[in-house]
C-alpha positions as CSV (number, residue, x, y, z in Angstrom):
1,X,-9.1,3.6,166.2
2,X,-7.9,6.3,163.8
3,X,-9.0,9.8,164.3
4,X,-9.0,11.1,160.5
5,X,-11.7,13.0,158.4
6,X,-13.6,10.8,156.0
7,X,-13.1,14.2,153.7
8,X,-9.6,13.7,152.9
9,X,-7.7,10.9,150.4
10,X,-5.7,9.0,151.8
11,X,-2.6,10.2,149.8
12,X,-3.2,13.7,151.9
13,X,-2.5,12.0,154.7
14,X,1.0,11.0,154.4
15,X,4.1,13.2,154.4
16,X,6.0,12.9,150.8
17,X,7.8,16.3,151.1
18,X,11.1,14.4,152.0
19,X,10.4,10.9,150.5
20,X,13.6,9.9,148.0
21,X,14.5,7.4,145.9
22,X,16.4,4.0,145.5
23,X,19.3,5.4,147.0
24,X,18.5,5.2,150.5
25,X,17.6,1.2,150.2
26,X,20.4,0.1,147.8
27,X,23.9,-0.6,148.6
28,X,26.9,0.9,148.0
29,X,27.8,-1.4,145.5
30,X,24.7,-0.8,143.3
31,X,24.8,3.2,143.4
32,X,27.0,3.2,140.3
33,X,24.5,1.0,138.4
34,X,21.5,3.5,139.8
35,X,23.4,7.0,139.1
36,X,23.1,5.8,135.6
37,X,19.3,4.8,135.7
38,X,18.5,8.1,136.9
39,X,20.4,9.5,134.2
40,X,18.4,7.9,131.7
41,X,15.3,8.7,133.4
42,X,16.2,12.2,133.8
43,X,17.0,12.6,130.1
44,X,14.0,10.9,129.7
45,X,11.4,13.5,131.6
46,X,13.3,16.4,130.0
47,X,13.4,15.3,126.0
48,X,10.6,12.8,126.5
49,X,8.1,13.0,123.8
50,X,10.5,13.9,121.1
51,X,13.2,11.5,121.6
52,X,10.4,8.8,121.9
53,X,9.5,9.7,118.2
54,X,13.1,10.4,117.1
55,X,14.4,6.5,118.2
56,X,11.4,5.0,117.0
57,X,11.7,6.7,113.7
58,X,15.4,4.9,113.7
59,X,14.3,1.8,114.5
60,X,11.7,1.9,112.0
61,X,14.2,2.9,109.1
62,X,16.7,0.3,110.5
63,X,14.1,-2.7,110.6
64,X,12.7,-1.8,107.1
65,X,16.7,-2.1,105.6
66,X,17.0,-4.9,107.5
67,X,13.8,-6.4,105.9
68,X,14.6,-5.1,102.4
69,X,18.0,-6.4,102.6
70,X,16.2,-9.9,103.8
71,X,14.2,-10.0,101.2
72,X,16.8,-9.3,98.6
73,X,18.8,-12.3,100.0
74,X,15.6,-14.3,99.7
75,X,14.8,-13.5,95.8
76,X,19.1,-13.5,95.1
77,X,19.4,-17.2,96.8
């Protein structure tokens, strides 16, 4: 039987002070492919909010030419 206080989470519990990623499960032939995830990810947690919104405003202004130019085909044909 455990010995723990029923006052503390579980998550207290457990040591996550030296806990790292992917890295130290992945083989050495797969590092290059995971340096670049945590690129992205690390761009991603320090521009976050605002990139999100930049791209998105992209996408939306690419999809709407797309469409008009669709549409243009559509009424032209």
């Amino acid at each position: 039987m455990s010995t723990r206080s029923d006052d503390e989470d579980p998550e207290e519990q457990v040591d996550t002070e030296n806990v790292g990623g992917l890295e130290e499960i992945l083989p050495p032939q797969l590092m290059p492919i995971w340096s670049r995830i945590q690129l992205i990810q690390d761009f991603r947690s320090t521009h976050g909010r605002t990139y999100v919104k930049f791209m998105e405003a992209i996408v939306a202004l690419v999809l709407t030419g797309g469409y008009l130019y669709w549409f243009s085909l559509f009424l032209g044909g």
